[in-house]
N, CA and C atoms as an extended XYZ file, in Angstrom:
426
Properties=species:S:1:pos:R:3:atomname:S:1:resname:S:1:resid:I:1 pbc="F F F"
N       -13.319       10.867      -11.871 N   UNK     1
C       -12.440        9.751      -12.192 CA  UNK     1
C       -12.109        9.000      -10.902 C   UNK     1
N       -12.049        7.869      -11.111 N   UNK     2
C       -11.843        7.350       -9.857 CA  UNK     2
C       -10.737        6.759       -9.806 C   UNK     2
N       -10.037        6.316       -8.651 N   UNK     3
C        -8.232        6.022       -8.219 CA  UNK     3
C        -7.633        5.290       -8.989 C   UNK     3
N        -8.530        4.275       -9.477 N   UNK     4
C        -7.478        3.734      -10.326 CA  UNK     4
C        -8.230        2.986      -11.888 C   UNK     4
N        -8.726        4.664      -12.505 N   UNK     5
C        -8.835        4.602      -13.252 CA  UNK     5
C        -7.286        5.021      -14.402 C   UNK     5
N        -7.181        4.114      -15.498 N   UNK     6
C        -6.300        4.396      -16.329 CA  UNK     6
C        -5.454        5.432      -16.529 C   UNK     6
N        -4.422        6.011      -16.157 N   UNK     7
C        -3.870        7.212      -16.001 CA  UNK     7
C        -2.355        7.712      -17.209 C   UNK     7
N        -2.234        8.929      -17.627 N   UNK     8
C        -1.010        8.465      -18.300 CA  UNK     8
C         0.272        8.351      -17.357 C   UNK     8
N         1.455        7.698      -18.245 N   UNK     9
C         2.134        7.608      -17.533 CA  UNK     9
C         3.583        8.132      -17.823 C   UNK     9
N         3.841        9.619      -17.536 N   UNK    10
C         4.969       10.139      -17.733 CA  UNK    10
C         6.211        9.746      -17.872 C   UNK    10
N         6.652        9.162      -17.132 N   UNK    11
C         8.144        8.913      -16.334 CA  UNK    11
C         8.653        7.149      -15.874 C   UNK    11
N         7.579        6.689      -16.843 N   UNK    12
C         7.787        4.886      -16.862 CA  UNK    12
C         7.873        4.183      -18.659 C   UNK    12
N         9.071        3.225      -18.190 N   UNK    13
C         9.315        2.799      -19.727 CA  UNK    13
C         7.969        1.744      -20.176 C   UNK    13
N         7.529        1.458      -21.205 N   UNK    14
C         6.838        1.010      -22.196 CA  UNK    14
C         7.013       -0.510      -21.573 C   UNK    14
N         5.970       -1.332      -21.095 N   UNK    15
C         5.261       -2.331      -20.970 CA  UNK    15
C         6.290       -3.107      -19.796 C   UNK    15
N         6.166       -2.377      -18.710 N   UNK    16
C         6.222       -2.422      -17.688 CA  UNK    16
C         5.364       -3.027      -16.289 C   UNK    16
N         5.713       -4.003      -15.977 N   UNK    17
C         4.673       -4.650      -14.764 CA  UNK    17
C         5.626       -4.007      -13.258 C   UNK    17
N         5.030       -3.206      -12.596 N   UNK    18
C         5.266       -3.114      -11.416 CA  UNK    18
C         4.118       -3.952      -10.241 C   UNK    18
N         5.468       -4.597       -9.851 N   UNK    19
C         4.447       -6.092       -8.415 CA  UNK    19
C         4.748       -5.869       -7.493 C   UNK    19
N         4.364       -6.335       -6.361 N   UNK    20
C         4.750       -6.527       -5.388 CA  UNK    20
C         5.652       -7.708       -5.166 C   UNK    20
N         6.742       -7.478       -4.885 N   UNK    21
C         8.040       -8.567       -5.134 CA  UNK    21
C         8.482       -9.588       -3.425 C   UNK    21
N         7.079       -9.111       -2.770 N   UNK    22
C         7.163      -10.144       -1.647 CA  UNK    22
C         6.167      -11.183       -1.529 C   UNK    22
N         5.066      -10.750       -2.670 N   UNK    23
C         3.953      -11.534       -2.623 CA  UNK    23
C         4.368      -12.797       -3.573 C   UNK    23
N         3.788      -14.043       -2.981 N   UNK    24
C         4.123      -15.182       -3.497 CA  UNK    24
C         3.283      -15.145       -4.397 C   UNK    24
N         2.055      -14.713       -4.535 N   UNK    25
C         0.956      -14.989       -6.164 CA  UNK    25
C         1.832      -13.648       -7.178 C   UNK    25
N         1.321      -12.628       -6.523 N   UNK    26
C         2.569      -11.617       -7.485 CA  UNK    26
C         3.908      -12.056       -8.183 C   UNK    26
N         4.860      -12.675       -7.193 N   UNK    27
C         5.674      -13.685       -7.980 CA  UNK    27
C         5.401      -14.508       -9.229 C   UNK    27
N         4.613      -15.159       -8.638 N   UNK    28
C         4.210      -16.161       -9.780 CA  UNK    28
C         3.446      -15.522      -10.894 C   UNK    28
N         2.703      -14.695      -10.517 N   UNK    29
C         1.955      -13.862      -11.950 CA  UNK    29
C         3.167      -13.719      -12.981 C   UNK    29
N         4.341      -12.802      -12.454 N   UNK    30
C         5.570      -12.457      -13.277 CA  UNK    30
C         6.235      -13.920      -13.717 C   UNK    30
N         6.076      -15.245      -13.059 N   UNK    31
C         6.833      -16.171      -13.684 CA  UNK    31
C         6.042      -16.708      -14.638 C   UNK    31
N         4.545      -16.228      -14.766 N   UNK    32
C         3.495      -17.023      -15.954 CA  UNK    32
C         4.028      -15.936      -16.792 C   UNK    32
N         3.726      -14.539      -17.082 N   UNK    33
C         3.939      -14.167      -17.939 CA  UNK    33
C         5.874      -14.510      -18.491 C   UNK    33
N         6.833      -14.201      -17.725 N   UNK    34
C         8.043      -14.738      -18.518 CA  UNK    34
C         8.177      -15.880      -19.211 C   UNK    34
N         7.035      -17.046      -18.758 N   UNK    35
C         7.078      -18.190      -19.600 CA  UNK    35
C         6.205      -17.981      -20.834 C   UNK    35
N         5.507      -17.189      -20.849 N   UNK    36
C         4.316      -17.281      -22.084 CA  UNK    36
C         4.762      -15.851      -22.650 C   UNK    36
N         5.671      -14.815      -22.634 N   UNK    37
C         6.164      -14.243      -23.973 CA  UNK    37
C         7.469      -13.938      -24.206 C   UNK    37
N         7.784      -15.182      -25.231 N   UNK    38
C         8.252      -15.542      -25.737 CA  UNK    38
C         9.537      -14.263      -26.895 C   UNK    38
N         8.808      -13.021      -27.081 N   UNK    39
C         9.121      -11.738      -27.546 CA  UNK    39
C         9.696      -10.648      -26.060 C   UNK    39
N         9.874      -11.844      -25.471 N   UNK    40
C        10.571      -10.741      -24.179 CA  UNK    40
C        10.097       -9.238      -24.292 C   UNK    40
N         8.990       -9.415      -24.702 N   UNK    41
C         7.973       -7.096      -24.550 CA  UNK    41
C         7.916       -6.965      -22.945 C   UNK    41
N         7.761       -8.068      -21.851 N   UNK    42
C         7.407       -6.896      -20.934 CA  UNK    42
C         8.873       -7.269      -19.793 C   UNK    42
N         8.376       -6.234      -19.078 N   UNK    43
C        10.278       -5.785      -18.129 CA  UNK    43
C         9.293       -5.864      -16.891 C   UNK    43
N        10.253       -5.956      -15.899 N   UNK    44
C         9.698       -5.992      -14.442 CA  UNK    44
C        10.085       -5.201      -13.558 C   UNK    44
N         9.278       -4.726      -12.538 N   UNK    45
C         9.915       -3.781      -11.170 CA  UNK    45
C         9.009       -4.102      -10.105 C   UNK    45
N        10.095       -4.609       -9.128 N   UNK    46
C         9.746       -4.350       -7.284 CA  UNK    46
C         8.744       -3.481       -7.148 C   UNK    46
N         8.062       -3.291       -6.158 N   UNK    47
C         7.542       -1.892       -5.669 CA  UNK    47
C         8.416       -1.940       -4.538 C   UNK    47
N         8.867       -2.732       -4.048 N   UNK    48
C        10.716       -2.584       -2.705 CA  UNK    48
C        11.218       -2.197       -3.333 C   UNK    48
N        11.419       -1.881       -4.532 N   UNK    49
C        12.982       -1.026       -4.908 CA  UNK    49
C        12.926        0.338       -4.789 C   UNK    49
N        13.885        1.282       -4.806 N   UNK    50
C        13.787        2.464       -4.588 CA  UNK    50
C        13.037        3.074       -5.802 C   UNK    50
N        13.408        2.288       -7.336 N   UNK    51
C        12.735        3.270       -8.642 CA  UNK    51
C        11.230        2.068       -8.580 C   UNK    51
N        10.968        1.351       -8.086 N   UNK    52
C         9.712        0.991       -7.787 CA  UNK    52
C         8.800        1.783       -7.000 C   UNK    52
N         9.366        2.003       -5.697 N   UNK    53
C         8.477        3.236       -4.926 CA  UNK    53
C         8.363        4.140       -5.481 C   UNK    53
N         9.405        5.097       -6.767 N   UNK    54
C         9.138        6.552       -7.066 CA  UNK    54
C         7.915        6.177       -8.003 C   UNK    54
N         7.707        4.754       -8.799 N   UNK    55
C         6.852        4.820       -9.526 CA  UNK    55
C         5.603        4.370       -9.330 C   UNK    55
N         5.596        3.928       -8.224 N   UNK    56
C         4.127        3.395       -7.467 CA  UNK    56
C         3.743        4.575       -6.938 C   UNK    56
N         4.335        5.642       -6.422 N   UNK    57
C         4.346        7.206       -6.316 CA  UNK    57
C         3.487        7.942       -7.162 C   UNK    57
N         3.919        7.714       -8.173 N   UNK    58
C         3.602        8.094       -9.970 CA  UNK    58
C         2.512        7.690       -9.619 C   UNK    58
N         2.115        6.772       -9.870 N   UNK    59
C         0.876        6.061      -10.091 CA  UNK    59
C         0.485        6.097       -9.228 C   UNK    59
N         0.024        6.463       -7.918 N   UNK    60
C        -1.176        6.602       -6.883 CA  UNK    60
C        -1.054        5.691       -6.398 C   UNK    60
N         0.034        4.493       -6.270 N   UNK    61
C        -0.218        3.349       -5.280 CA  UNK    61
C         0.562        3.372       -4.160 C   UNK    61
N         0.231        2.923       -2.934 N   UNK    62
C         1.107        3.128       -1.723 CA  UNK    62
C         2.060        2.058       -1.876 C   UNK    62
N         3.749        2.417       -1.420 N   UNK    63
C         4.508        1.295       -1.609 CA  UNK    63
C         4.604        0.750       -0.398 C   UNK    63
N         3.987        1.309        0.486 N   UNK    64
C         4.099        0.172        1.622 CA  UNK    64
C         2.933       -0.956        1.751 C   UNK    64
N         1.794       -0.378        1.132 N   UNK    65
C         0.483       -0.860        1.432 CA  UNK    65
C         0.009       -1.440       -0.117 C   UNK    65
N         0.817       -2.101       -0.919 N   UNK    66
C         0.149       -1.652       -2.346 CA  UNK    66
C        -1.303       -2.736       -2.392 C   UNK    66
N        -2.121       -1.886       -3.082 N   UNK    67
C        -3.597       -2.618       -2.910 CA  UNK    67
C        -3.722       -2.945       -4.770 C   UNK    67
N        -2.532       -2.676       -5.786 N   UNK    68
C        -2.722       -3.600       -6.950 CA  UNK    68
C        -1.103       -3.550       -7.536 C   UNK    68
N        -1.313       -4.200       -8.594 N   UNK    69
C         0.123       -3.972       -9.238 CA  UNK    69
C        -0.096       -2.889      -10.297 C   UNK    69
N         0.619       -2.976      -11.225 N   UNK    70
C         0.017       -2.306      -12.388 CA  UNK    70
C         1.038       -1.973      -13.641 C   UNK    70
N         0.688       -2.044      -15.042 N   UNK    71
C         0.873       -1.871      -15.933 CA  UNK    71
C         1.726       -0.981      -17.022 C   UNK    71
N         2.430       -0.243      -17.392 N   UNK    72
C         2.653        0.472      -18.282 CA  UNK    72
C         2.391        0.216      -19.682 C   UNK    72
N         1.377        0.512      -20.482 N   UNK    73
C         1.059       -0.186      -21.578 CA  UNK    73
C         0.803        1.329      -22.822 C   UNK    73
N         1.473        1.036      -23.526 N   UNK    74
C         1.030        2.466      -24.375 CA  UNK    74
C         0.610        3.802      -23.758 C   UNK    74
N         1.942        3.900      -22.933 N   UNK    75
C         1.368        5.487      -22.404 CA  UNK    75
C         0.812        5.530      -21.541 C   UNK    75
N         0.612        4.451      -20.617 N   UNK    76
C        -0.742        4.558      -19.594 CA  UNK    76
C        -0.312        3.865      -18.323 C   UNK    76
N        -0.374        3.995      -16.889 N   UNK    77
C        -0.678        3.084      -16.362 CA  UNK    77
C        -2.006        2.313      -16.191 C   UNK    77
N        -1.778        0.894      -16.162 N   UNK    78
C        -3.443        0.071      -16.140 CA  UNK    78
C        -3.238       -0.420      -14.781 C   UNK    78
N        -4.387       -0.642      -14.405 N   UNK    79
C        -4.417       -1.084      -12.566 CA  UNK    79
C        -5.407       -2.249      -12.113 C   UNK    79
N        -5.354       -3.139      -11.551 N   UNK    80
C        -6.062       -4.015      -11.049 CA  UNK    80
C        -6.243       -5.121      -12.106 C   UNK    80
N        -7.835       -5.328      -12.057 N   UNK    81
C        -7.958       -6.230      -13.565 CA  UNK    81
C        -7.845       -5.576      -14.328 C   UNK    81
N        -7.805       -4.806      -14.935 N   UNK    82
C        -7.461       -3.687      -16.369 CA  UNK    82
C        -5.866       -4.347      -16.137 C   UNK    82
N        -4.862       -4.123      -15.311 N   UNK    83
C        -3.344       -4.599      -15.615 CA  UNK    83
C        -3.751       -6.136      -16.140 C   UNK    83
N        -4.165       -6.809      -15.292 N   UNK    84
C        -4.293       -8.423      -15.669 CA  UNK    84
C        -4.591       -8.829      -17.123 C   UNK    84
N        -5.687       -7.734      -17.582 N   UNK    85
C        -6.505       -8.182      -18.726 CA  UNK    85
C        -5.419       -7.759      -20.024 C   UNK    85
N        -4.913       -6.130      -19.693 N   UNK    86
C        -4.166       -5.330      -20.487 CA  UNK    86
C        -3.200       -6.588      -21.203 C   UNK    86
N        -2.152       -7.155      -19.925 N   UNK    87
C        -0.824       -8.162      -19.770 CA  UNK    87
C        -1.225       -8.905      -20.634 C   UNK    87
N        -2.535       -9.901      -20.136 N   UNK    88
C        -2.687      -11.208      -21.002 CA  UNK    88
C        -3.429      -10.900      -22.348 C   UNK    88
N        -3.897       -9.917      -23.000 N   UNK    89
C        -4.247       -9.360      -24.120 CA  UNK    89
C        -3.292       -9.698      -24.725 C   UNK    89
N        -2.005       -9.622      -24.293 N   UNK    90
C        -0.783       -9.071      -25.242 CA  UNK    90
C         0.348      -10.416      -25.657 C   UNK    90
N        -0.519      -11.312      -24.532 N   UNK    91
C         0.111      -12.716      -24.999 CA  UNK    91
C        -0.188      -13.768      -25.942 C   UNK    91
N         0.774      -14.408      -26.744 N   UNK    92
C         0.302      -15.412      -27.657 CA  UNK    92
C        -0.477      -16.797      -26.856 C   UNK    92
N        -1.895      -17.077      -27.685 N   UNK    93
C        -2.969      -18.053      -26.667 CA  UNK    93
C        -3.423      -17.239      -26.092 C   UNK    93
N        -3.406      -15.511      -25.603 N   UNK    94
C        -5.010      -15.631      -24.456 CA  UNK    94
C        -5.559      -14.396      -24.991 C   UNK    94
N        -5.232      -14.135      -26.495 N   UNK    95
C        -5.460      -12.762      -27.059 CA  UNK    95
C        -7.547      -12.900      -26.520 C   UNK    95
N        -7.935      -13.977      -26.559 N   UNK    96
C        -9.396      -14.316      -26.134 CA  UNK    96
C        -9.852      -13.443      -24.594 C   UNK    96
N        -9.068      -13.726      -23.903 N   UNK    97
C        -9.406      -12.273      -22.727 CA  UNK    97
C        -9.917      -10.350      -23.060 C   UNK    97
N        -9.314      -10.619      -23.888 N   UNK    98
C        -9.804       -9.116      -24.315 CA  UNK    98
C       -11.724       -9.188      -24.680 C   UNK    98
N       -11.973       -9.840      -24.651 N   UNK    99
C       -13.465      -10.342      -24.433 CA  UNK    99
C       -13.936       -9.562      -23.238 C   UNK    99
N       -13.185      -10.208      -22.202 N   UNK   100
C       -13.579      -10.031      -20.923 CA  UNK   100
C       -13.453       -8.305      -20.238 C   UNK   100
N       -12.945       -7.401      -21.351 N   UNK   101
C       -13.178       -6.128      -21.049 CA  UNK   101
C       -14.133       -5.716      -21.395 C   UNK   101
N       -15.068       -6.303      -21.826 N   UNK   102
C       -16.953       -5.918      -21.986 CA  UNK   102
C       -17.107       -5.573      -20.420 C   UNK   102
N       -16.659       -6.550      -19.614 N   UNK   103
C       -17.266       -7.111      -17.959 CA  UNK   103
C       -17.036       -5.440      -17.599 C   UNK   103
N       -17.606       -4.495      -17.494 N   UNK   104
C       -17.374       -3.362      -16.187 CA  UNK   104
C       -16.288       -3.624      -15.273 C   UNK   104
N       -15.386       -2.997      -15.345 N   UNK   105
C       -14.344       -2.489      -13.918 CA  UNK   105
C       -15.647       -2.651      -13.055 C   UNK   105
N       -16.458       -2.147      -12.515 N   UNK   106
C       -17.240       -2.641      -11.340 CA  UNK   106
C       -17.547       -3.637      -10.711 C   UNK   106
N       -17.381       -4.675      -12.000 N   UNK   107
C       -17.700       -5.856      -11.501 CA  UNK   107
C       -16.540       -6.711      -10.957 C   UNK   107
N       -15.462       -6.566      -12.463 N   UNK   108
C       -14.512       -7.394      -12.106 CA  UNK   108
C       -13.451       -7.046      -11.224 C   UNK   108
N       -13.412       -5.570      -10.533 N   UNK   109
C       -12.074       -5.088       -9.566 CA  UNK   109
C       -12.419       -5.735       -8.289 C   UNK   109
N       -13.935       -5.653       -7.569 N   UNK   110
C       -14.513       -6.833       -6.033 CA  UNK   110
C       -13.569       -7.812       -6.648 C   UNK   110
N       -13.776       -8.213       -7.472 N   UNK   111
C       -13.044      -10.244       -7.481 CA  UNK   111
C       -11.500       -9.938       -7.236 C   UNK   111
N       -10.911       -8.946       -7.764 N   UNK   112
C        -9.417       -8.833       -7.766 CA  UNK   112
C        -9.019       -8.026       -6.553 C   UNK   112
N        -9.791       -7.810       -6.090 N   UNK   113
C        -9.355       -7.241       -4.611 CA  UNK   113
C        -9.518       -7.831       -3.556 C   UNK   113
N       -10.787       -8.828       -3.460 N   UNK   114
C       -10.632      -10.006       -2.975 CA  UNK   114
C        -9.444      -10.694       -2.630 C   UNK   114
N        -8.866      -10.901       -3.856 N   UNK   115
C        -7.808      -11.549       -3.750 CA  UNK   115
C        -6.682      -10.733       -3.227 C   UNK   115
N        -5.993       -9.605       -3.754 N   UNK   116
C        -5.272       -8.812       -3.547 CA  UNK   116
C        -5.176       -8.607       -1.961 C   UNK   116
N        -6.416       -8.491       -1.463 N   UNK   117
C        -6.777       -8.104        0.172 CA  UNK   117
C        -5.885       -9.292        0.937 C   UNK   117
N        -6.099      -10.450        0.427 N   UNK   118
C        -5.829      -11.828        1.057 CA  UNK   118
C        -4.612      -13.090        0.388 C   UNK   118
N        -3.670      -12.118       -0.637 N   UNK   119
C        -2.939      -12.716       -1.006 CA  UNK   119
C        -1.865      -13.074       -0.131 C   UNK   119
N        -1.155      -12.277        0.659 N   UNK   120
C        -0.425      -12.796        2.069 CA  UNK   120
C        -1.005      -14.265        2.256 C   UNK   120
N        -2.247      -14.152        3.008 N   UNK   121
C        -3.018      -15.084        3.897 CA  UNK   121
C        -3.166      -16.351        3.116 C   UNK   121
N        -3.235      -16.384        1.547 N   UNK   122
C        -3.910      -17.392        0.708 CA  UNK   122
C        -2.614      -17.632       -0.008 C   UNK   122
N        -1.530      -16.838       -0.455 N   UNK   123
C        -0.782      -17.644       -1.242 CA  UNK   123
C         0.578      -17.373       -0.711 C   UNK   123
N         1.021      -16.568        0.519 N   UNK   124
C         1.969      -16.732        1.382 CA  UNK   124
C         3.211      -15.145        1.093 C   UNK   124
N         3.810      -15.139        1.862 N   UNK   125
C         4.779      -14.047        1.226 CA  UNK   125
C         6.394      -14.575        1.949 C   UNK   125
N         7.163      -13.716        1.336 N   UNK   126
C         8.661      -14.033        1.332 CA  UNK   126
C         9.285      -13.158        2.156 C   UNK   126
N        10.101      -12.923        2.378 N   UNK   127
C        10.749      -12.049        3.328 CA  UNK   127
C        12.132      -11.473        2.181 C   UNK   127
N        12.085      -11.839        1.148 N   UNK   128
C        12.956      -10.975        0.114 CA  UNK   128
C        12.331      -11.196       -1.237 C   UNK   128
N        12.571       -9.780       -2.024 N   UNK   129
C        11.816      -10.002       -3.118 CA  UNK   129
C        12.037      -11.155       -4.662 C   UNK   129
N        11.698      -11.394       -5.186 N   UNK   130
C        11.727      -12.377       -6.115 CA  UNK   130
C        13.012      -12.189       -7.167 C   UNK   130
N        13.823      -13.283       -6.638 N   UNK   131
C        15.018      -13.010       -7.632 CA  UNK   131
C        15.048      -13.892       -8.674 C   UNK   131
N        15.566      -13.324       -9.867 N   UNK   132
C        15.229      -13.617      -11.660 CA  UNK   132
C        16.127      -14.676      -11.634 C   UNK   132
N        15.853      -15.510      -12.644 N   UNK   133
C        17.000      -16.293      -12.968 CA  UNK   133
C        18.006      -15.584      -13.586 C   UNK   133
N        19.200      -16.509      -14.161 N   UNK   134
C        20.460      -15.753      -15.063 CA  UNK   134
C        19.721      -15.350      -15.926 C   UNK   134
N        18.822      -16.277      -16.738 N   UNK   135
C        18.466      -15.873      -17.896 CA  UNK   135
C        17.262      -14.585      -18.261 C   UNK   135
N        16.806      -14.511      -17.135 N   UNK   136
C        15.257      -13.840      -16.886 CA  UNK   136
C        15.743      -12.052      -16.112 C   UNK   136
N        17.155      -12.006      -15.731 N   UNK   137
C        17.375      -10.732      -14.724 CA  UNK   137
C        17.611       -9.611      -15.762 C   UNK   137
N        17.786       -9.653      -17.007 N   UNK   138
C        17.914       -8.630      -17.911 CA  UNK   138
C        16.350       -7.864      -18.002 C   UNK   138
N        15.900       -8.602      -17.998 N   UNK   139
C        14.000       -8.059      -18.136 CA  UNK   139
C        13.392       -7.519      -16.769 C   UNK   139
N        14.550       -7.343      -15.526 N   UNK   140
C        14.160       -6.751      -14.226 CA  UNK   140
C        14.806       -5.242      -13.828 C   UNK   140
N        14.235       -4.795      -14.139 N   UNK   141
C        14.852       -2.811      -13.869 CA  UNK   141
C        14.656       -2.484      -12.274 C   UNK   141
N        16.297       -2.050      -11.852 N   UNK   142
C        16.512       -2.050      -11.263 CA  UNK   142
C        15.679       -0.161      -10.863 C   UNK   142
């Protein structure tokens, strides 16, 4: 099995995105999905927070170094493009991505690490993590 293949996930609540909350594309990933579901299903966590690190822990990702975000989806953590694909599966308009899990993890994790490698450099980072609006901070677990 390899690192970040699909894993269960003990000790994390049900449809859960853990990001990196300094990265400016990571940011914004979490502000596309709060605008597009509409059924408020998924909740958010830092990997800076303290119950962010125990659960990037969980899941095999370094919280200082994290090299993806990742998922809680039915029991599981999902990682890389598997989180991306898992997320937008689950939204109204892009149920059509689930297509795109034909593509091999082999192929499509190079493209997302690509990015991941060079998101600092390409889409900038913050020096504090991404704070919710009034309306949006109920869906952020502390």
């Amino acid at each position: 099995m390899d690192r970040w293949t699909s894993r269960p996930a003990l000790h994390a609540p049900e449809d859960l995105i853990l990001f990196d909350g300094v990265c400016l594309l990571c940011s914004r990933w979490v502000k596309y999905v709060i605008a597009r579901d509409p059924e408020m299903r998924f909740r958010f966590l830092t990997i800076q927070s303290d119950s962010g690190q125990a659960l990037a822990r969980e899941a095999g990702i370094s919280p200082d170094v994290p090299e993806t975000n990742a998922v809680v989806f039915k029991g599981r953590f999902w990682f890389k493009s598997d989180a991306v694909l898992t997320v937008l599966s689950q939204l109204p308009g892009t149920h059509w991505v689930r297509a795109l899990k034909i593509v091999p993890r082999w192929l499509r994790d190079p493209a997302y690490d690509l990015i991941a490698q060079n998101r600092y450099r390409l889409f900038g980072r913050s020096e504090v993590c991404l704070v919710p609006t009034a309306d949006d901070r109920a869906r952020f677990v502390a």
